[in-house]
Structure formats: C-alpha cells, structure tokens
C-alpha positions in Angstrom: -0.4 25.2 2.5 -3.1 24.1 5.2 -3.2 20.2 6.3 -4.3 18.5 3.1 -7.3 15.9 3.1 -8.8 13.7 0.8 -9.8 10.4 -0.2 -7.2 8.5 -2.5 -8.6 5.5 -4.6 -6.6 2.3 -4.1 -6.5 1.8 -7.7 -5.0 5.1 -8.5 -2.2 4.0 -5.8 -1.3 1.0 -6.9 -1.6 2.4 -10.6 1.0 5.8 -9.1 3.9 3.2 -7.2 3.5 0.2 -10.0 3.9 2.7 -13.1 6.5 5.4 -10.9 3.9 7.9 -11.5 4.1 9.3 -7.7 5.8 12.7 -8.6 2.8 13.0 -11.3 0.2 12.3 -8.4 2.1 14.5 -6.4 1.7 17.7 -8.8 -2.0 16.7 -9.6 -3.1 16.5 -6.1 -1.1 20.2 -5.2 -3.3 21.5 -7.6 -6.6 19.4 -6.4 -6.1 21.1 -2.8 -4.7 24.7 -4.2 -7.4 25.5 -6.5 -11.0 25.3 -7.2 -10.4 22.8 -9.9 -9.4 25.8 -12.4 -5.3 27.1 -12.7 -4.9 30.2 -14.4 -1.8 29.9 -16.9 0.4 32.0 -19.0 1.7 30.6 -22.5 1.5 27.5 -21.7 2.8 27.6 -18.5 2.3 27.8 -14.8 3.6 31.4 -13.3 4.7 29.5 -10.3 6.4 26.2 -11.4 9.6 27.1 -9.2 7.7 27.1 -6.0 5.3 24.2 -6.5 9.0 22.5 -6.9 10.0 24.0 -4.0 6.8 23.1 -2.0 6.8 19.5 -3.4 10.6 19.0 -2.7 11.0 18.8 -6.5 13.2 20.4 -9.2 11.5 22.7 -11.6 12.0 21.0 -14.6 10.6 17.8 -13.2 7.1 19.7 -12.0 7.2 20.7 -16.0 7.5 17.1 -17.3 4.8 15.9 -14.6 2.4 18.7 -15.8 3.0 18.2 -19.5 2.0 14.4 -18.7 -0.6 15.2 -16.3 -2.1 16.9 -19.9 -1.2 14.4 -22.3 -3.2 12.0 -20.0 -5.9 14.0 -19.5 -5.5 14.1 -15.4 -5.8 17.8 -16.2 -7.4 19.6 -19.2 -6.7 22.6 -20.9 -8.8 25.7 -21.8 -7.1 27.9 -24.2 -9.8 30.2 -24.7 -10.5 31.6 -20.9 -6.0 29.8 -20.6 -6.6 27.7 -17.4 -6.4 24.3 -16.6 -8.7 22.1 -14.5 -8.1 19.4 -12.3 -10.0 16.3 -13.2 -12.2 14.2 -10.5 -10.9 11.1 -8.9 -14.3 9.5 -10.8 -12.8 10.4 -14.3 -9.2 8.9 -13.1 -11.3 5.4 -12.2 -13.0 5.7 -15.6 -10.0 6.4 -17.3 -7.9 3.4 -16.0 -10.8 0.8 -15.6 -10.7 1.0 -11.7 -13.1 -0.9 -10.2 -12.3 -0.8 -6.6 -15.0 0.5 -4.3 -12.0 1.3 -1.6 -10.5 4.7 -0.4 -7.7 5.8 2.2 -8.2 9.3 4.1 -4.6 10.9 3.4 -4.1 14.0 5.9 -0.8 15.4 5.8 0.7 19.3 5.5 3.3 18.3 2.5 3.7 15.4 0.3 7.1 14.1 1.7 5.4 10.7 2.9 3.3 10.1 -0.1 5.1 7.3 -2.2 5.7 5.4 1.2 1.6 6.3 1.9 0.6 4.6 -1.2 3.3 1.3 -0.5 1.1 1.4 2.9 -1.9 1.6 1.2 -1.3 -1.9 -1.3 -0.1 -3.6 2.0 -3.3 -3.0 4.1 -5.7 -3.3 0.9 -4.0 -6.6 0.1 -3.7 -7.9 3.9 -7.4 -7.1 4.5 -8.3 -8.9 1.3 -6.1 -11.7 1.9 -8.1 -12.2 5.8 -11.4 -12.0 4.0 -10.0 -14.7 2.0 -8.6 -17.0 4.4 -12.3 -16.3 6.4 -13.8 -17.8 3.4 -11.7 -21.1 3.5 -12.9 -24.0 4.9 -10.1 -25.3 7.4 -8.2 -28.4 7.4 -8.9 -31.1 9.9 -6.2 -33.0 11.4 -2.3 -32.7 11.1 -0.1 -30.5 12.5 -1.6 -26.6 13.1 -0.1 -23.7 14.3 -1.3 -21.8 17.6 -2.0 -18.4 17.3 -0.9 -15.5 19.2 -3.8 -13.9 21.2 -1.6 -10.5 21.6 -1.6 -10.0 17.9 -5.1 -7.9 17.8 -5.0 -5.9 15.1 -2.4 -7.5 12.9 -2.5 -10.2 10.1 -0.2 -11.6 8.1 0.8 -10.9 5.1 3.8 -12.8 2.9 5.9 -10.8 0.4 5.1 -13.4 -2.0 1.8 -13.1 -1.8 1.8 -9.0 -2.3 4.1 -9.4 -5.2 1.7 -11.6 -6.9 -0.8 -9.1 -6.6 0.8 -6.1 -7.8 3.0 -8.5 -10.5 6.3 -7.4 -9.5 9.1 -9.3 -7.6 9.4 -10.2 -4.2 12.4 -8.3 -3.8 10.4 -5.1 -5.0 7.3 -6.0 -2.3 9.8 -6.5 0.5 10.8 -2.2 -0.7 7.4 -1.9 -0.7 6.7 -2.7 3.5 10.4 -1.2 4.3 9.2 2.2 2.8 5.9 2.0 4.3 6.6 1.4 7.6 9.5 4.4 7.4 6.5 7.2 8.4 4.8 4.9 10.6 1.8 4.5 8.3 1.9 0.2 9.0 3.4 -1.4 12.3 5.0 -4.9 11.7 5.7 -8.0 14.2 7.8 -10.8 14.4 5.0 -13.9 13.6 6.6 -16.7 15.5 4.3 -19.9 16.0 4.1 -22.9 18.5 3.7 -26.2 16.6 0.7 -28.5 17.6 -0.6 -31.7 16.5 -4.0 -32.9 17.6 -4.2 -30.2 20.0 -1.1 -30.8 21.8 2.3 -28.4 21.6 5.4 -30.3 19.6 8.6 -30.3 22.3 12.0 -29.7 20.3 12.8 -33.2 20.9 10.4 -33.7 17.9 12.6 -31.5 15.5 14.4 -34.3 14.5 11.1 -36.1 13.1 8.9 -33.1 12.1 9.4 -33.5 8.4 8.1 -37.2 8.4 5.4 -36.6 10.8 4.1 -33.5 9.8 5.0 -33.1 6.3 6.1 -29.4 7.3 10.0 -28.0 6.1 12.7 -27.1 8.6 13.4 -24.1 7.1 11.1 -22.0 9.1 11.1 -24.1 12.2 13.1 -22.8 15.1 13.8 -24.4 18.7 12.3 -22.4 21.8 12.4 -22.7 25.0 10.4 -25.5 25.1 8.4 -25.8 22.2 8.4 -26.1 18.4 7.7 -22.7 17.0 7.1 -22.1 13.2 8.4 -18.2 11.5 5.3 -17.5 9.4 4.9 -14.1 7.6 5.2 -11.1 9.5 2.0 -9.7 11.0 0.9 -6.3 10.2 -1.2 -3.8 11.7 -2.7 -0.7 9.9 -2.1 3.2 11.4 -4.2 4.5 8.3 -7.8 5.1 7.8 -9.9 3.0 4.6 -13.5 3.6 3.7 -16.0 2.5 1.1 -16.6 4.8 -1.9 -17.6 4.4 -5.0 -16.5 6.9 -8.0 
C-alpha cells in the first residue's frame, strides 16, 4: 500500500487509546486510504479479510470483530442493495462522539505498526501544548524561592504524568505507558528537567539543603545536590517530532 496520509482528530485519538479501540481505527482507516469511501462485499463479508490481517499485522478473526463494530457504530455503513460499505468522514466521527476539538495531527506512515504509540504521542503533545498555553495565562508569583530555567531546552515543555492522567481520567501508572510507548517510534523526544534553586534572584549552594524546607516551603523529595548548586527534578520536558494543525470538522 503507498505511504498513507491524513489528518487524525485528537478527539478520535484520545477516544481510540482511552476506549482500546486502536485495532478498530486501524481497520477503518485501511479502508479510508484503500477505497474511494465505497468496499464492495460478498454476504456479508469482505473477500479479503485474511490479507487486510495480514497487512495490519492482525489475525483474521479480529479484522472480523473490528468490522462488525466498525458497523454496529456506524464508522461504516452498509448498502445491501448495490452490497458495499462506505467509510464515514472524520466530520461524522466528531458528530457522533461530541468532539469539539478544532486540532489535527498529519499521520504519514506506509503501515499501521506505530499507530497506537502515534495516538499516546498525540494526547502527550495536545496536552503539553495546552498545559503551556495555560501556564502563559497565569499571572506569576512574586517573591520566594523560583526555579531557573534551562535555555537549551527549546522546543521542550514539561509535562507531569499526573497532570496527563487527569486529563484523559486514567492512572498515573497508565500515562507513564502512555509517554514509554510514544517515545518507542520516535514520535516525542524527552529530557531530564533538572533545575537550579534561586531565591531573590540568587542560586541556593547545597549548604542550604539542610534548611530549604523552612525557608522555602519546598519538599526534599525532588531536591538533589550538584556540583555546586541546589537543583530541583521537575517533570520531564518534552519536545514534539509530529506535525498538528487547526481543522475544524
């Protein structure tokens, strides 16, 4: 099959890795990018079930239970009369499940090997651009102690597990799975975020460990000892290798 490309909804991805519905997305974008929108059938069924399995790396009897889905959720319809089915529009998917977002992700691949790690990628960048637009929009604290920024980290943001598993509602255990699988293909790039501890402007010495807590307020847990300095493990920055555009469906 020639290099596939097309522009995925967020809200279908997050709706496909949060449900376990990416061997159902899977079947319904094969048929997206291998017809016209029309697939002739026979009985009820595909001639070539075996080698979309084989194609999408899937056994034949699970591309049957996809497609039976795919039909009992209307992701495809059926046309007994002229017996063919037709792929539905990514605008009729947003209608369907009350998707609102006005976000896309280019997805350009030859197979679909990559695509449940794709869509992890996807929730991680959507929510780590959202989460920056966010913090933009706060007002910052004066005074106390702050944390100095590193001016290497272009292109990466941080984003906490915790914070992506509160906005997809599952654990943090799950979210952490999440960022593991997408950075497997490449599709995110992470970095260690490692801080040096200021107050008023100046940096904190590790002869001030011992008194952080009552000066600063801030735990130990994350604090570590440097060289010289005070530095502070915050989340883990994260950079984006995939493309996102505005569309609305």
């Amino acid at each position: 099959m020639k290099e596939l490309y097309t522009s995925i909804p967020v809200g279908l991805c997050q709706y496909c890795i949060c449900n376990r519905k990416i061997n159902h997305l899977k079947v319904y974008l094969y048929f997206k990018f291998t017809s016209s929108g029309h697939v002739k059938y026979i009985n009820s069924h595909l001639e070539n079930t075996k080698e979309i399995a084989e194609h999408l790396q899937l056994n034949e009897k699970t591309v049957k239970n996809c497609l039976t889905w795919l039909i009992q959720n209307e992701w495809i319809t059926t046309y007994s009369n002229i017996k063919s089915l037709r792929v539905i529009s990514y605008r009729k998917l947003c209608d369907i499940y009350d998707i609102k977002t006005t976000c896309a992700v280019i997805y350009e691949n030859e197979t679909f090997e990559d695509l449940r790690n794709f869509c992890c990628a996807v929730l991680i960048i959507y929510y780590r651009n959202y989460k920056r637009w966010c913090d933009r929009k706060s007002v910052p604290k004066k005074g106390g102690a702050r944390l100095r920024t590193n001016k290497k980290s272009k292109g990466y943001y941080p984003l906490p597990c915790l914070y992506l598993a509160k906005c997809l509602n599952v654990s943090k255990k799950t979210a952490h799975k999440y960022k593991r699988a997408a950075m497997e293909y490449g599709h995110i790039e992470v970095r260690k975020n490692l801080k040096i501890l200021t107050i008023n402007g100046m940096p904190l010495t590790n002869e001030h460990k011992g008194s952080l807590k009552f000066i600063t307020g801030i735990s130990l847990g994350r604090v570590r000892t440097g060289n010289k300095f005070l530095k502070y493990v915050d989340a883990d920055l994260i950079k984006s290798n995939l493309y996102m555009k505005k569309k609305r469906y």
